[in-house]
Structure formats: structure tokens, C-alpha cells
C-alpha positions in Angstrom: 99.6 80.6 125.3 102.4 81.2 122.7 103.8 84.3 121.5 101.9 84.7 118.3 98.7 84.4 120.8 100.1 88.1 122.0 101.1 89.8 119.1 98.8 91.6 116.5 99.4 91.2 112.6 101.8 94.0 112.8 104.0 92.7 115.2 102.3 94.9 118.2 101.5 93.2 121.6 98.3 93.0 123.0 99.6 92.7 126.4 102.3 92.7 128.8 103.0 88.9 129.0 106.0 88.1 130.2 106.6 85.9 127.6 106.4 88.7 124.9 108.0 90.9 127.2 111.0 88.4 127.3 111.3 87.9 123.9 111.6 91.2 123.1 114.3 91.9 125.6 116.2 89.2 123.9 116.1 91.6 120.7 116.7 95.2 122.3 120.1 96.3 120.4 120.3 93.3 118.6 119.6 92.3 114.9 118.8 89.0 113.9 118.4 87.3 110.4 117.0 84.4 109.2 118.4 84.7 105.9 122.5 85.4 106.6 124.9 88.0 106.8 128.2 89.1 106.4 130.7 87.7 109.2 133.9 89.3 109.1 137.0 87.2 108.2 134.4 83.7 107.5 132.3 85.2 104.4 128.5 86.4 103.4 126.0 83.7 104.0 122.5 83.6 102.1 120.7 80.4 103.2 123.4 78.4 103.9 125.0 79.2 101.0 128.6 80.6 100.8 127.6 83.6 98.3 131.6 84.3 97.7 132.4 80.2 97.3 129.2 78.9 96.2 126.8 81.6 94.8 129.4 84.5 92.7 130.8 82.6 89.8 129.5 79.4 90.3 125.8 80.2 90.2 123.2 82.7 87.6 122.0 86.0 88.9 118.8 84.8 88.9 119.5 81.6 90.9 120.8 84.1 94.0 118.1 86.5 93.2 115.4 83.6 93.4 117.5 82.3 96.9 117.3 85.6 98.3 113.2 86.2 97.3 112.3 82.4 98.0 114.9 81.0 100.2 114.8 77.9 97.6 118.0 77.2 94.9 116.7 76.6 91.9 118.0 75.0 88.8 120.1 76.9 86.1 117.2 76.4 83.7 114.3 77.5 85.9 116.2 80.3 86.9 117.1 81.6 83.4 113.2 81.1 82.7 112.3 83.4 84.9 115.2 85.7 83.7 113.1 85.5 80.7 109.8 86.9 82.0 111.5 89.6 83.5 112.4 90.7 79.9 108.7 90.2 79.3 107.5 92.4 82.1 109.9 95.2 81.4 109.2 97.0 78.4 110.4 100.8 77.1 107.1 102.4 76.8 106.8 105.6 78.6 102.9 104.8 78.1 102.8 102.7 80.7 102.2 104.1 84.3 104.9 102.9 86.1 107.6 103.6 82.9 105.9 107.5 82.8 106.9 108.1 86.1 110.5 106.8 84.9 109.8 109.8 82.3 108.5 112.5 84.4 111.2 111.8 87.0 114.1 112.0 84.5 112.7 115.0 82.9 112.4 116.4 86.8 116.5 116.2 87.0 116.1 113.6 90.2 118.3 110.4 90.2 118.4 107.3 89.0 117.7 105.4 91.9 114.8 107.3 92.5 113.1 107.2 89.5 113.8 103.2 89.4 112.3 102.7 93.0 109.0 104.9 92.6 108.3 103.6 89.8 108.8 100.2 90.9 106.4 101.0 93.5 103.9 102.3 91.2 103.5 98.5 89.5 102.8 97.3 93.7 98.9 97.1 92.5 96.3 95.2 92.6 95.9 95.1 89.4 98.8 95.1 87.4 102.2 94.1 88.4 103.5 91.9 91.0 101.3 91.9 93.6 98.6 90.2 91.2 100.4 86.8 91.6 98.9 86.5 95.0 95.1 86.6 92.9 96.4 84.7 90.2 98.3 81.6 92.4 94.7 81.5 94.6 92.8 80.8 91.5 94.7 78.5 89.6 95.3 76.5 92.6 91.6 76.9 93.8 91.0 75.6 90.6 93.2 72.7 90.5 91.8 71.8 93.5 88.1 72.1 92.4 89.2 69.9 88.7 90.5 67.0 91.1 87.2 67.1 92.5 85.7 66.8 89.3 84.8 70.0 88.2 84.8 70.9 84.9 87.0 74.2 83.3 83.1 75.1 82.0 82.1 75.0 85.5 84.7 76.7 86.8 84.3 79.7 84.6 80.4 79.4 84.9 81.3 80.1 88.6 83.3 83.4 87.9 81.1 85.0 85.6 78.1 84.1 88.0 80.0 86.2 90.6 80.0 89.3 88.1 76.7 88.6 86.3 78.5 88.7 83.1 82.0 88.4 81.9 84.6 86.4 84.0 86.8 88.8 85.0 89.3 86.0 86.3 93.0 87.5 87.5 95.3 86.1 84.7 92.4 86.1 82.2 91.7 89.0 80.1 93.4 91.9 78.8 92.0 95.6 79.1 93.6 96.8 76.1 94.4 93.9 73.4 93.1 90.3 73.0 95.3 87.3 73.5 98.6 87.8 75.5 102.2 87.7 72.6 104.3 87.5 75.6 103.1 83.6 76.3 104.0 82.0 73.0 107.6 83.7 73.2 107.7 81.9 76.5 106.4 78.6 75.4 109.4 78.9 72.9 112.0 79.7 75.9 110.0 76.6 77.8 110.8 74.4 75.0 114.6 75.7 74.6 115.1 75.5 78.3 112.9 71.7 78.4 110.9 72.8 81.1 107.3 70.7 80.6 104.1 72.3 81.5 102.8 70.6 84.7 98.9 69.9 85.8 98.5 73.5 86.6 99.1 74.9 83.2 97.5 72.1 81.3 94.1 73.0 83.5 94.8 76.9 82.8 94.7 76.3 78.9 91.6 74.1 79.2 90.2 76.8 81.0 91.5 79.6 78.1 89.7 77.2 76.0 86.3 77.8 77.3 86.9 81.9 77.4 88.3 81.3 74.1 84.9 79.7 72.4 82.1 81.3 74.9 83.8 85.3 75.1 86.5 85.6 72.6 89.2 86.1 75.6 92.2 84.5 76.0 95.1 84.3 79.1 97.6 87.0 79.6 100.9 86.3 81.3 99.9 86.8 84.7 97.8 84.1 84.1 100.5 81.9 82.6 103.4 82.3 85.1 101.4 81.4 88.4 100.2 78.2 86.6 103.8 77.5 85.5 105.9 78.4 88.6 102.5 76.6 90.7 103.9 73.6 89.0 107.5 74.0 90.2 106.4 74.3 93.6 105.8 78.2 94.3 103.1 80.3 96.4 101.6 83.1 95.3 103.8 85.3 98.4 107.2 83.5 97.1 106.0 85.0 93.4 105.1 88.4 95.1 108.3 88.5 96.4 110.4 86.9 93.2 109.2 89.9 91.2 109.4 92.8 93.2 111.6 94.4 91.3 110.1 93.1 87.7 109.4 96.6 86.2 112.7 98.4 87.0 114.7 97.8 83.9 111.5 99.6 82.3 111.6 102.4 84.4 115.4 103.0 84.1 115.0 102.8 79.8 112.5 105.4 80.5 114.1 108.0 82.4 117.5 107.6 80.7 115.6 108.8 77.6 114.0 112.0 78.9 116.8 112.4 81.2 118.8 113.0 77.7 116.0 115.6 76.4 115.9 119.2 77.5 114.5 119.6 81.0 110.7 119.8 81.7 109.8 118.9 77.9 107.7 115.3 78.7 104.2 115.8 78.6 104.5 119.7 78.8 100.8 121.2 79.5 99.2 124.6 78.8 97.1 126.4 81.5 94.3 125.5 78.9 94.8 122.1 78.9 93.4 121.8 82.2 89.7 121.7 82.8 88.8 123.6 85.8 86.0 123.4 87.8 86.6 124.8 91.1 85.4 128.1 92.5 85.6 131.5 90.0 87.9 133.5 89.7 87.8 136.2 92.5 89.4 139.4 92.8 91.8 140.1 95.5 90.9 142.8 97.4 93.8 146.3 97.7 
């Protein structure tokens, strides 16, 4: 029996084998990294790599930041591609949920690190932000899959709307708000600059666009766009999940420097009217 055998998805055993037993006695008052570390008077290691020698100076931001998220080093293009959707998945807009609590927080007086994290966390949903790779890389590559096996993009959207007796509500398909997605042409163009070809992923998600496009009038957003395209350089949907934790942040920041600049308390300001209340009446208290 090996130690996975023993221990729960949350890293709890479900027994006292020795095995597990010894393996955490290995670990008690010791920390241990599969990534690197900083050794005192040799350097800081991330993968292998030599961050002060190999990594600062000689390779992008985005290269480490991808190394760090991925554990794979990517090429200077790649990297600045995905430089480039982070632009595209940060906006300004205090409209947007994770950006307004950017807003509320810098109207609040807190810091800046605090408003940047939470609201970083608020994007961690299932339906917007980066946790919807992990939806978005299972179909496309379902879907791959399924194509090789010869069935059609017609089928394969037949399939999804038969699963919601209707419209195919298919994760990287579809926008709530507006039709089409802006953000993928200005990424085509940064594709083509960078010369980074669409592979058999991408080409089957605009087949499948296609058929939304004559049979619903919908189109593919971005979400739908970057799993196909990084699926073709060799990414899961975790490694995506994990490559864009931080995606919203430079949002959130814009955010709350702007109502951190405004008088206190003045974003959104309510009156007592504004609120519909429908809990008990109002009761008098007694002397």
C-alpha cells in the first residue's frame, strides 16, 4: 500500500500506518520545496534555474512568472503573449465586481495590498475569472478529442445544448452582457506580431464559433480563446488556473487608487431609503 493509499484529498491520514507515520516524522520542523529556495552564499533557485544568473536580467517577467505558476520556461514570445492577455483581463472599471471592491476598499481608507488581494479573490469563480480555465481547457480538449473521432463541431454543440434543452451554454462561449468578444481580434493581432500560429485546438474552437455563430447569433469570448491557444502550447487547465491567479490585480489597484484619491466614504453612498426592507416592523422599545 503506498502513501497516497493513506492519505485523504486534504492531506489527512486515514490511519496510523507506519508508513505515513514515518513520512511525516521526516517533515516535523522541516520545510521542503519542490520548487527552490534561497540558499545563503550559493543564490535563489526556481526550477533549476539560477533566478539571480539566469532569470533577473536575462529573462521577461512573464517568463519567471510563467516558471513559477507552471514549472515550464517558456519562450520570450509566448511569454509576452500572455503578458498581453493579462492587459486584456485587467480593465479600470469599478463596474466590475472584483474592480468595486478595489473601490469600496480604497474609499474604506484600508491598504493597498488589501484591496489588491480581495479583490483578486473575488474573480476565484466559477464563473468569471481564472478558475474558469479549468471548464474551458476540459471542453476544448474533450472536444478535440471527440473531432479526432469524427465528430462534427454541429454535433458537438448539438450535444451541449441537448444538456440544457436550449441554448449551449458552453464555458468560453457566450457573453452575459455583449455579443462577440473585442478582446480576441486585439489578440489575433498580438498573435501575428509575436508569430505565434493557431494550433488544432483553436482551429476546432472557431469551427465550433461558426456553428453558434449561424444557429444562435453567439460568438467565443476570451476565455474561450486562451484555453484553445495555450491547449496548443502544451498547458492544462490547473497550469492556466494557476498562470492567472493574479490576472485581475492591476484592475483592482486602478480602482482603488482612484477612490482612494476622492473624499472618504463618497463611492456608492446610500440613503436609509435606498434600501428595501422587509424584515419585522418597527417595534417600540419598551422604558
Amino acid at each position: 500500500m503506498s502513501l497516497n493509499d493513506n492519505v485523504l484529498e486534504n492531506g489527512v491520514a486515514t490511519n496510523s500506518d507506519a508508513a505515513v507515520v514515518d513520512y511525516l516524522d521526516q517533515r516535523r520542523g522541516k520545510v521542503f520545496s519542490g520548487t527552490g529556495g534561497w540558499f545563503p552564499g550559493k543564490g535563489v533557485f526556481s526550477h533549476g534555474y539560477s533566478m539571480l544568473e539566469e532569470l533577473v536580467g536575462e529573462k521577461s517577467y512573464f517568463q519567471t512568472l510563467i516558471l513559477n505558476a507552471t514549472g515550464k520556461m517558456v519562450d520570450r514570445p509566448l511569454a509576452d503573449w500572455v503578458e498581453a492577455i493579462y492587459g486584456c483581463m485587467s480593465w479600470p472599471d469599478p463596474r466590475i465586481w472584483c474592480n468595486q471592491i478595489g473601490a469600496l476598499a480604497g474609499t474604506a481608507r484600508t491598504s493597498v495590498i488589501a484591496a489588491t488581494t480581495i479583490g483578486a479573490m473575488a474573480a476565484d469563480s466559477r464563473t468569471y475569472g481564472p478558475r474558469t480555465r479549468l471548464e474551458g481547457v476540459k471542453f476544448i480538449q474533450g472536444a478535440l478529442k471527440q473531432y479526432k473521432e469524427g465528430v462534427t463541431p454541429e454535433e458537438i454543440v448539438a450535444a451541449a445544448a441537448e444538456k440544457t434543452r436550449g441554448k449551449p451554454y458552453i464555458v468560453g462561449y457566450i457573453r452575459p452582457i455583449a455579443k462577440g468578444d473585442e478582446r480576441i481580434e486585439a489578440m489575433e493581432r498580438v498573435s501575428r506580431k509575436l508569430n505565434l500560429t493557431a494550433g488544432e485546438h483553436l482551429e476546432l474552437a472557431y469551427k465550433i464559433e461558426q456553428v453558434l455563430i449561424d444557429k444562435y447569433d453567439e460568438r467565443m469570448n476570451i476565455n474561450g480563446y486562451v484555453c484553445a491557444f495555450l491547449s496548443d502550447y502544451g498547458f492544462t487547465g490547473q497550469e492556466m488556473y494557476q498562470l492567472f491567479a493574479g490576472m485581475v490585480a492591476s484592475g483592482v489597484t486602478a480602482c482603488y487608487v482612484d477612490t482612494y484619491k476622492r473624499p472618504p466614504d463618497t463611492f456608492l453612498p446610500l440613503r436609509c431609503d435606498d434600501i428595501d426592507y422587509q424584515g419585522p416592523s418597527r417595534r417600540a422599545v419598551p422604558d
